[in-house]
C-alpha positions as CSV (number, residue, x, y, z in Angstrom):
1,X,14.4,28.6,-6.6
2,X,14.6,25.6,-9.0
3,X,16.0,23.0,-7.5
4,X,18.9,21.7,-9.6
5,X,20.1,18.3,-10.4
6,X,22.6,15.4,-11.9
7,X,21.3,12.4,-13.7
8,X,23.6,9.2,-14.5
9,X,24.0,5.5,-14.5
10,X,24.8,2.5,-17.0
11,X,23.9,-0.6,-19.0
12,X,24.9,-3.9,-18.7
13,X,24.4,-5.8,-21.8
14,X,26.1,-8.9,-22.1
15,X,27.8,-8.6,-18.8
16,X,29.4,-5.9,-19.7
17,X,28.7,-2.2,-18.6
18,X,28.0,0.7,-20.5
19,X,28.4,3.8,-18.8
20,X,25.6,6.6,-19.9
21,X,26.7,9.9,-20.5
22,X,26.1,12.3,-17.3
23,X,23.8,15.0,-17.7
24,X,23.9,18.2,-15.3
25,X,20.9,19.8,-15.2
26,X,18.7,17.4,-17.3
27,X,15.3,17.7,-18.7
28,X,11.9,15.9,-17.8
29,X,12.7,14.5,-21.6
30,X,16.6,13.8,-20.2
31,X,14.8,11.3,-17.6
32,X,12.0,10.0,-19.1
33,X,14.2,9.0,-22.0
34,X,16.6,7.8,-20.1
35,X,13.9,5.8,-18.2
36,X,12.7,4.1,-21.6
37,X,16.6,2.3,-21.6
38,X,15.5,0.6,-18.2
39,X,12.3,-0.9,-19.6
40,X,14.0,-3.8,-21.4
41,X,17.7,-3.0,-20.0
42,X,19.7,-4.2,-16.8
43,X,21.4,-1.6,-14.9
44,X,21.4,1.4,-12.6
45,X,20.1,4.8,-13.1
46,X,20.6,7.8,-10.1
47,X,18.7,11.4,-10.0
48,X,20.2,13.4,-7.4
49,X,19.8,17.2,-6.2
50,X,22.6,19.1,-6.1
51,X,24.0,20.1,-3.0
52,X,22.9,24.1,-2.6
53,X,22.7,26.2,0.5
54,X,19.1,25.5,1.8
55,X,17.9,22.4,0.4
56,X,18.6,19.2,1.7
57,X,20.3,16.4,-0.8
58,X,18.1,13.8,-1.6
59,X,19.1,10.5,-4.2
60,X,16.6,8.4,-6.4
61,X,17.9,5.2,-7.3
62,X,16.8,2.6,-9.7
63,X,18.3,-1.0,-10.3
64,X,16.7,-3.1,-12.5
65,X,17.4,-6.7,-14.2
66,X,14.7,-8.8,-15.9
67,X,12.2,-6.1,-15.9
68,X,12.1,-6.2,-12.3
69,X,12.9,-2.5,-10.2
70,X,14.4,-1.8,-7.2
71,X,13.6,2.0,-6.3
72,X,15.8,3.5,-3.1
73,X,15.0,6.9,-2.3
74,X,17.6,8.5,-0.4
75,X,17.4,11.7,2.0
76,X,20.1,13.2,4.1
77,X,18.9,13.3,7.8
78,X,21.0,13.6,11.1
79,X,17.9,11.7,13.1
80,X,18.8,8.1,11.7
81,X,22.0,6.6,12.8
82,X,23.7,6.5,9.4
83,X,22.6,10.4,8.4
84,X,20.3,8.7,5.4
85,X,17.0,8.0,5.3
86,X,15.6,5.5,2.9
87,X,12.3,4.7,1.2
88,X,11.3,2.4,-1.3
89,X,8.5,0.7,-2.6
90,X,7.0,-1.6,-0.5
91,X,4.4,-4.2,-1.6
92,X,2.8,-6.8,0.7
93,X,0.6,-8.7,-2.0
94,X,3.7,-9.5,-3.5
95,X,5.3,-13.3,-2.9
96,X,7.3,-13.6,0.6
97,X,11.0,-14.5,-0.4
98,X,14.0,-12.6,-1.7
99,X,15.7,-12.5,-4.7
100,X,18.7,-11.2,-6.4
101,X,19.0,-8.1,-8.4
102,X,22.4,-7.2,-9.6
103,X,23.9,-9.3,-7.6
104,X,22.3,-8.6,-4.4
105,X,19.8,-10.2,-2.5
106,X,16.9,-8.0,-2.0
107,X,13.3,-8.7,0.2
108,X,10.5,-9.3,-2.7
109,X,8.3,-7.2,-1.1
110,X,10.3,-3.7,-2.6
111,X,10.5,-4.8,-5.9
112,X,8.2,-3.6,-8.3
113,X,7.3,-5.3,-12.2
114,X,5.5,-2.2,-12.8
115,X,7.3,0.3,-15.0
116,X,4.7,3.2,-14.3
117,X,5.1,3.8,-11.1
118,X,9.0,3.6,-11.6
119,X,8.7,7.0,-14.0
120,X,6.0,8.2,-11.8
121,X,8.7,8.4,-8.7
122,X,11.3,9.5,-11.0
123,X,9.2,12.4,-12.7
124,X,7.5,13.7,-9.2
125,X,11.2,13.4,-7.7
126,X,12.3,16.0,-10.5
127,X,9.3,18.1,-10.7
128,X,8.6,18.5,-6.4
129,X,12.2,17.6,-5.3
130,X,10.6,14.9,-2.9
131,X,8.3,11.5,-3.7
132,X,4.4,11.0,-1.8
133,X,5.0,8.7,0.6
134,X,2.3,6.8,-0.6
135,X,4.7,5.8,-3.4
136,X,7.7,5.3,-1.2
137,X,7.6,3.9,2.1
């Protein structure tokens, strides 16, 4: 059984947001064009399975502002004390510090300037319904 999913988010340009048009069931091309928005563009883009007896929802989330990206993976699990597990990139070459994306202050160690591995998390996210932890920590 395919795993089925919804796809969404918006712009900012200008300070002002522009909402994208919500897709149900979208295509590798849906994302990946979708994706090619973000390169340039400020905003938020979310994958996420549908709920459906026997699977267990997941969430990929991207925020990005000045071609920096913010990746949160997001999995439904009764062990951790808010039900959600999250992942996201996590780089320790990168600078020590925080710094604000979208308005909130993240740690500089899960934020990625590298585009690739942003579509490579959000393609193997729609083609395997889960991400290599080697991408996502």
């Amino acid at each position: 059984m395919k795993v089925k999913f919804e796809f969404g988010g918006f712009k900012l340009k200008e300070h002002k947001r522009i909402q994208l048009p919500f897709k149900s069931n979208p295509t590798i091309d849906d994302i990946n064009s979708y994706l090619d928005l973000f390169l340039l563009s400020d905003g938020v883009l979310e994958l996420e399975q549908r709920e459906e007896e026997g699977n267990i929802p997941f969430r990929l989330t991207l925020y990005a502002e000045n071609q920096k990206y913010l990746v949160m993976f997001g999995k439904s699990n009764p062990e951790v004390d808010d039900g959600v597990e999250v992942r996201t990139f996590y780089d320790k070459t990168r600078t020590p510090g925080e710094l604000y994306l979208l308005g909130d202050l993240w740690d500089n160690s899960i934020i990625t300037e590298d585009f690739s591995l942003v579509r490579k998390a959000f393609n193997e996210f729609y083609l395997t319904g889960d991400i290599d932890q080697n991408i996502v920590s």
